[in-house]
C-alpha positions in Angstrom: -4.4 18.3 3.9 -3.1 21.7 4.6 0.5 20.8 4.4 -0.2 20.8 0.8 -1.3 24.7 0.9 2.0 25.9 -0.9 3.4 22.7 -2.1 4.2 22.9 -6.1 4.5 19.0 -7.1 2.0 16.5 -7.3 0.4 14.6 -4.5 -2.5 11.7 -4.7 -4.7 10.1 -2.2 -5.8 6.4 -2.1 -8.8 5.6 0.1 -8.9 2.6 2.3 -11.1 0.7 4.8 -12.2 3.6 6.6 -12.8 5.9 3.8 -15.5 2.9 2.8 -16.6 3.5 6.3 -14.8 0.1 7.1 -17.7 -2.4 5.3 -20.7 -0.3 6.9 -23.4 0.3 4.4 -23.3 3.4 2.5 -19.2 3.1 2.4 -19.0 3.3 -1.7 -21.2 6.6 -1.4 -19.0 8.0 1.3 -15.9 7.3 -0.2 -17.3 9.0 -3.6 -18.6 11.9 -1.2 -14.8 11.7 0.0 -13.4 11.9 -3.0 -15.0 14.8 -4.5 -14.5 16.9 -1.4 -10.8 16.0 -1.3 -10.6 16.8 -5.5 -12.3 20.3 -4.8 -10.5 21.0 -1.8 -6.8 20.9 -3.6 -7.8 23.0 -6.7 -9.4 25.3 -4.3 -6.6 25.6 -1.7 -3.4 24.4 -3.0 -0.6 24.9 -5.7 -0.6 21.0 -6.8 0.8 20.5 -10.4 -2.0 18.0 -10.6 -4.7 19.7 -8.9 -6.7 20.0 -12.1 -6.3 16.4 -13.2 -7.6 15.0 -10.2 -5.9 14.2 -6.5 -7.9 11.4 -5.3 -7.7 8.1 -7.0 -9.5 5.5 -8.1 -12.4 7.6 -8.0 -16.4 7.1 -7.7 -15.7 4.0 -5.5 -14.0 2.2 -8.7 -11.1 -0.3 -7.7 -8.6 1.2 -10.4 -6.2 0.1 -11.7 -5.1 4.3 -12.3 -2.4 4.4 -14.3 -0.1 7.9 -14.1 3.2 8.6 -15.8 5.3 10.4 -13.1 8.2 10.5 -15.6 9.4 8.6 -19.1 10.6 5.2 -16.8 8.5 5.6 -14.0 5.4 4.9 -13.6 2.4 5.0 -10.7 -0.5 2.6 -10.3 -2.8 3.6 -8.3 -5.4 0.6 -6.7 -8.4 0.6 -4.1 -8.0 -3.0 -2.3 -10.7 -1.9 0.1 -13.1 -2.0 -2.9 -12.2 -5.9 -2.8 -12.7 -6.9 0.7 -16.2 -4.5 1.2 -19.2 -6.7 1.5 -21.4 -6.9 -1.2 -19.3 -4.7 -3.4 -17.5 -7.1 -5.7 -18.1 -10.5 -7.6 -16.0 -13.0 -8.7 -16.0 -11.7 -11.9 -15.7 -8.4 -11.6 -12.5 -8.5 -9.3 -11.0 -11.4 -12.4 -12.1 -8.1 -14.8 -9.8 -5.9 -12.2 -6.8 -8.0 -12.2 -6.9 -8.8 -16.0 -6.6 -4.8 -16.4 -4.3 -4.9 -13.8 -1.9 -7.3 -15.6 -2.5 -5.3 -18.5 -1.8 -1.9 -17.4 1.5 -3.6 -15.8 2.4 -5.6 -18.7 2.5 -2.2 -20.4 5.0 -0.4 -18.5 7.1 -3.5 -17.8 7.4 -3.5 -21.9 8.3 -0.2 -22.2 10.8 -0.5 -19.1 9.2 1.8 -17.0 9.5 1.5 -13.3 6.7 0.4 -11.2 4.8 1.6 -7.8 2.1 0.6 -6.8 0.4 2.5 -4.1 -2.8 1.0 -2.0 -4.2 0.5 1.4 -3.5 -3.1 2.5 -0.4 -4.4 3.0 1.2 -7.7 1.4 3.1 -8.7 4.2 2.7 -7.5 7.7 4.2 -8.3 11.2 1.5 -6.1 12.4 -1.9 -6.1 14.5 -3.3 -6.8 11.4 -1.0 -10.1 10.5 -2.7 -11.8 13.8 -4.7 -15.1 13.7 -7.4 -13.9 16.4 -8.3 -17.5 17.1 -10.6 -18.5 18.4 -12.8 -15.5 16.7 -11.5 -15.5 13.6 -12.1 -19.7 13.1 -15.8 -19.0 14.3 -16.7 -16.0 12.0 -15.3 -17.6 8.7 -16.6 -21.2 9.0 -19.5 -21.2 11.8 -22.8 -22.7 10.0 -24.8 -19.4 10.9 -22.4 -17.4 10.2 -23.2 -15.6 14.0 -20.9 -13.9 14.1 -20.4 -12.4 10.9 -23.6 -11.1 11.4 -23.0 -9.5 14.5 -20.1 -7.5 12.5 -17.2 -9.6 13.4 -17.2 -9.7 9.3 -16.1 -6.4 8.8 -13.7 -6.2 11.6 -11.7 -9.4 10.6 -11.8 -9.0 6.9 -8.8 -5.9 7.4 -6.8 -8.7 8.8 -4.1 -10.3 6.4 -5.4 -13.9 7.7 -8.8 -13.5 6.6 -10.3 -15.8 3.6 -11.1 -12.3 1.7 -7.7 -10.7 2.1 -5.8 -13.9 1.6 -7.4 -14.0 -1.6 -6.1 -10.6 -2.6 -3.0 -11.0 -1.6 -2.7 -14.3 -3.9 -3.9 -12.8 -6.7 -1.7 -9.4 -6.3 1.2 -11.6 -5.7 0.9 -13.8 -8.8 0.8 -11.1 -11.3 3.5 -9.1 -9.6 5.5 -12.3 -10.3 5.4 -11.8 -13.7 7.0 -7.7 -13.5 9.9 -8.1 -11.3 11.1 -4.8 -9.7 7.6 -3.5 -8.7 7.5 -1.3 -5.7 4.1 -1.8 -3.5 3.5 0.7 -1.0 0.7 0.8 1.6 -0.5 1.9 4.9 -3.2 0.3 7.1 -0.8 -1.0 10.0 0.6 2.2 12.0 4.5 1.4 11.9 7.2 1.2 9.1 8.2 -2.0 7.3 10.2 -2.8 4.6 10.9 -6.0 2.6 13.1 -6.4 -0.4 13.7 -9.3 -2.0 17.6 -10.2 -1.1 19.1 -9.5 2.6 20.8 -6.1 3.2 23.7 -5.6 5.4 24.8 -2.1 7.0 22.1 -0.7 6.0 22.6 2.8 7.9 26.3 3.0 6.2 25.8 5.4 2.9 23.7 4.6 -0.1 26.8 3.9 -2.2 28.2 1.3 -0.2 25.7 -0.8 1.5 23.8 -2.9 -0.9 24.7 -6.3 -3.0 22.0 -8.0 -4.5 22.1 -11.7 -3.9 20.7 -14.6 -6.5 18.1 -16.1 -4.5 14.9 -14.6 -4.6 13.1 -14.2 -1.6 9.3 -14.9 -1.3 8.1 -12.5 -4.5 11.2 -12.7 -6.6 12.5 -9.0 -7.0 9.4 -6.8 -6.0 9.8 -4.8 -3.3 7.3 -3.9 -0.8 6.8 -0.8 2.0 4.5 -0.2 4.4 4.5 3.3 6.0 1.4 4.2 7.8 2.6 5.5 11.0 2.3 9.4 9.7 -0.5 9.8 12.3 -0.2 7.4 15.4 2.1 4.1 16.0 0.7 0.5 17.0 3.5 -1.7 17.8 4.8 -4.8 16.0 4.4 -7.9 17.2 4.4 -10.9 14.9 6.8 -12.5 12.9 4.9 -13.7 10.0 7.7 -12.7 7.7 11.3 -10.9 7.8 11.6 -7.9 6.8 15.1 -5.5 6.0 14.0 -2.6 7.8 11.0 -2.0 10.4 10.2 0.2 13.1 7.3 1.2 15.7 9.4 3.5 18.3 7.6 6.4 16.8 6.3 8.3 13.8 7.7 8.2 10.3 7.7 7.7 6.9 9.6 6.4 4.0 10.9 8.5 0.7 11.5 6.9 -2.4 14.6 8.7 -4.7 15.2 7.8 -8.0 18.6 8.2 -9.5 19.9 9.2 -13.0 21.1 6.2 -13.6 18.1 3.8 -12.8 18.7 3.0 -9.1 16.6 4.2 -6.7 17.1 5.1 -2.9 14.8 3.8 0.1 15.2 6.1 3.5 12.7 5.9 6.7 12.5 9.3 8.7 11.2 9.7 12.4 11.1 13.1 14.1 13.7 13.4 17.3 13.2 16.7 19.1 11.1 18.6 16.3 14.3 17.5 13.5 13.6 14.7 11.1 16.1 11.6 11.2 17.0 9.4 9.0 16.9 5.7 10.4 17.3 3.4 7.4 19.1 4.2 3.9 19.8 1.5 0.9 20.2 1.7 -2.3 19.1 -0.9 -5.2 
């Protein structure tokens, strides 16, 4: 969190599986405990903009939605998905209540034609570790009479996998309100590499901004939502799958993605990876 010592905009943190001390017991008080710490830290140590309206959101182990107006037309939701696939931490009812608010909060900003991000843990689409069947494991801990090996914690490990009964639920239900909002941006972590998906194929995508992108007619999967994942900022796992295609991915090292919006209502997706202690740019498009 140091980088932040000096650093005169905003920044937020979202918690994810491991912050809930990925489905052990006592993960909602530790990622409260987290949360608090991080909130205190920034107002103590940095120059944040927002240090005194709070860093790290949802807070007190609530799923969100968090709702923060980064400018007139753009706004950020903020979401804990981990909060959905703990054990024992949600009801059927209660997650319904989350994704009515959800809708709302996005219905909102769609009206008022504001843009959208969404930032959260879990990805919607992954070619990742975490996109992997695990058979014959993952067949035997979901629908084993006993439920063996669930209890022997196979539960927790498999329910951060996008194949799982509890995360296939959440992406269904994320997916089917985002439907309604085309043009969100989701962003999330959990798988160590970068990956992007937009709904219409790109071509020359490292030419310049200006010149590289056409959007086609046919939607693609989730009509016109766009979604990143960039969670290789601390270590790289490689990709693998090919559950889906994405425009852009990468797992040859470090990185991240920046978002830029434009005067004139586009906005700018790059990827960076660090060659020889200078950041490089590896993927560029405009929409």
């Amino acid at each position: 969190m140091s980088i932040l010592n000096n650093y005169k905009g905003s920044a937020f943190f979202v918690p994810g599986n491991h912050d809930w001390r990925i489905g052990k017991l006592n993960g909602k008080k530790a990622v409260i405990q987290e949360g608090n710490f991080v909130d205190r830290w920034c107002v103590e140590n940095t120059k944040l903009k927002n240090k005194d309206s709070g860093i790290f959101f949802p807070g007190e182990g609530n799923p969100g939605p968090v709702s923060i107006s980064l400018s007139p037309v753009l706004k950020l939701v903020l979401i804990d998905t981990q909060w959905w696939l703990q054990p024992f931490e949600a009801n059927r009812y209660e997650k319904n209540f989350f994704l009515m608010q959800l809708d709302s909060v996005l219905g909102d900003a769609s009206s008022k034609g504001e843009k959208i991000i969404i930032a959260a843990h879990h990805p919607l689409f992954s070619n990742g570790r975490h996109s992997k069947n695990r058979q014959p494991f993952r067949f035997l801990n979901n629908y084993s009479p006993l439920q063996i090996f669930g209890i022997l914690g196979l539960n927790r490990l498999f329910a951060q996998d996008l194949q799982q009964p509890k995360y296939r639920k959440l992406k269904t239900s994320l997916l089917n309100i985002f439907e309604k909002y085309p043009g969100i941006i989701y962003a999330a972590g959990h798988e160590h590499n970068l990956q992007f998906k937009s709904p219409s194929p790109l071509k020359n995508n490292n030419q310049s901004p200006e010149n590289n992108f056409t959007m086609g007619s046919k939607p693609v999967n989730n009509g016109d939502d766009f979604f990143i994942v960039s969670g290789s900022g601390s270590k790289v796992t490689p990709l693998s799958e090919k559950k889906y295609s994405p425009e852009f991915s990468f797992d040859k090292g470090p990185g991240f993605f920046r978002i830029d919006f434009t005067g004139n209502g586009k906005f700018i997706v790059s990827a960076f990876t660090p060659v020889n202690g200078k950041l490089e740019k590896i993927y560029n498009a405009i929409f």
